[in-house]
N, C-alpha and C positions, 0 to 999 in steps of 0.2 A: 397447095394440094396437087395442082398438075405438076409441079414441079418434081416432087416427090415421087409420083408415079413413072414420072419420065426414069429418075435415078434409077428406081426402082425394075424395070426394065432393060438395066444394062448388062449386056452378057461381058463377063470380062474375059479375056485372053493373058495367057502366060509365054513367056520366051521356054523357049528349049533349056532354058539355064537351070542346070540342078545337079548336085552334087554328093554324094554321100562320102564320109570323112570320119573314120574309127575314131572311136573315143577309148574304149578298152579292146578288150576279147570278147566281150556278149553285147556291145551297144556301139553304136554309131550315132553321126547327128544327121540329118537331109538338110540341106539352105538347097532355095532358089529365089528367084529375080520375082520383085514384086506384080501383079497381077496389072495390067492397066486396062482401061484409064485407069487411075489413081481413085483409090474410095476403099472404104471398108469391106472384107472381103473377110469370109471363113476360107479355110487349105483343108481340106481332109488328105490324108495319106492312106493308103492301101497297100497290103500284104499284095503284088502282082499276080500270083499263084493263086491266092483263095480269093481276091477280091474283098477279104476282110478289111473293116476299116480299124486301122490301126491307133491313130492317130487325128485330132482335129483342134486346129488353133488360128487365131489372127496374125500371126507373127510369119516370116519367112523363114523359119527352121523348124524341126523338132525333133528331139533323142527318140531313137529307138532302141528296143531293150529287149533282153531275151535271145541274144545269138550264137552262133555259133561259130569261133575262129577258123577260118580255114574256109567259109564255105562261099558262095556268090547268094547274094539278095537283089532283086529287085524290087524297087516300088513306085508305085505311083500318086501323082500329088495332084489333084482334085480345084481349081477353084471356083469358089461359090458367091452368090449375093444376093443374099438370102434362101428363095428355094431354088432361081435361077440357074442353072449348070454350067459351067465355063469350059474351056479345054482341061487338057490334062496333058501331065510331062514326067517322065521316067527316068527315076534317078537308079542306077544301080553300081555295081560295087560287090566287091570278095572284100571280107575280114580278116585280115592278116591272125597268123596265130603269134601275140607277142611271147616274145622268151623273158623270161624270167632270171637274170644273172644274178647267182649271191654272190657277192665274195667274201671271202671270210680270210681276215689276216690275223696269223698266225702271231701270236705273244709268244708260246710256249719257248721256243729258242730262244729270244731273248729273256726271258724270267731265267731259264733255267742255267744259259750261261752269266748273267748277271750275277744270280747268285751264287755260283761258284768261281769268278772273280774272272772266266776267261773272255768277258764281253769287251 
């Protein structure tokens, strides 16, 4: 039991390590460095701007979705243990606007002189 409450008690701390890294044009993923000491911890992420929480998982990443190519985000990543408050660390990042290349190769010269024998 006191054992438990001691855990229970520990404010954990994060490294400055965080990183936001495009996935498409409207989503990105955040990774950072695990929370220490070492122990089960919630991450909540936050819209910077609104303070909206966006985002909450065990894991050291999560997608975000909904963006906009071209623009700068920041956010902020939260950790928890349990109702405990830990630091917090700011990943931010611009969305690249990807292009889109088609190519498209042409048959029609080859069909057309093929079939009239000058291929």
């Amino acid at each position: 039991m006191w054992k438990d409450a001691v855990a229970d008690a520990i404010v954990p701390q994060m490294s400055d390590n965080c990183s936001l890294s495009q996935r498409s044009p409207t989503s990105a993923t955040l990774s950072w460095s695990a929370a220490t000491p070492a122990g089960f911890y919630t991450y909540k992420i936050y819209n910077y701007e609104t303070d909206d929480v966006i985002a909450s998982t065990d894991t050291h990443s999560a997608d975000v979705t909904g963006l906009v190519g071209g623009a700068s985000y920041t956010f902020t990543v939260t950790v928890f243990n349990g109702d405990i408050e830990g630091n917090s660390v700011t990943c931010s990042g611009v969305t690249g606007e990807w292009d889109i290349t088609v190519i498209l190769i042409s048959y029609v010269y080859c069909v057309e002189h093929f079939e009239s024998d000058e291929f």
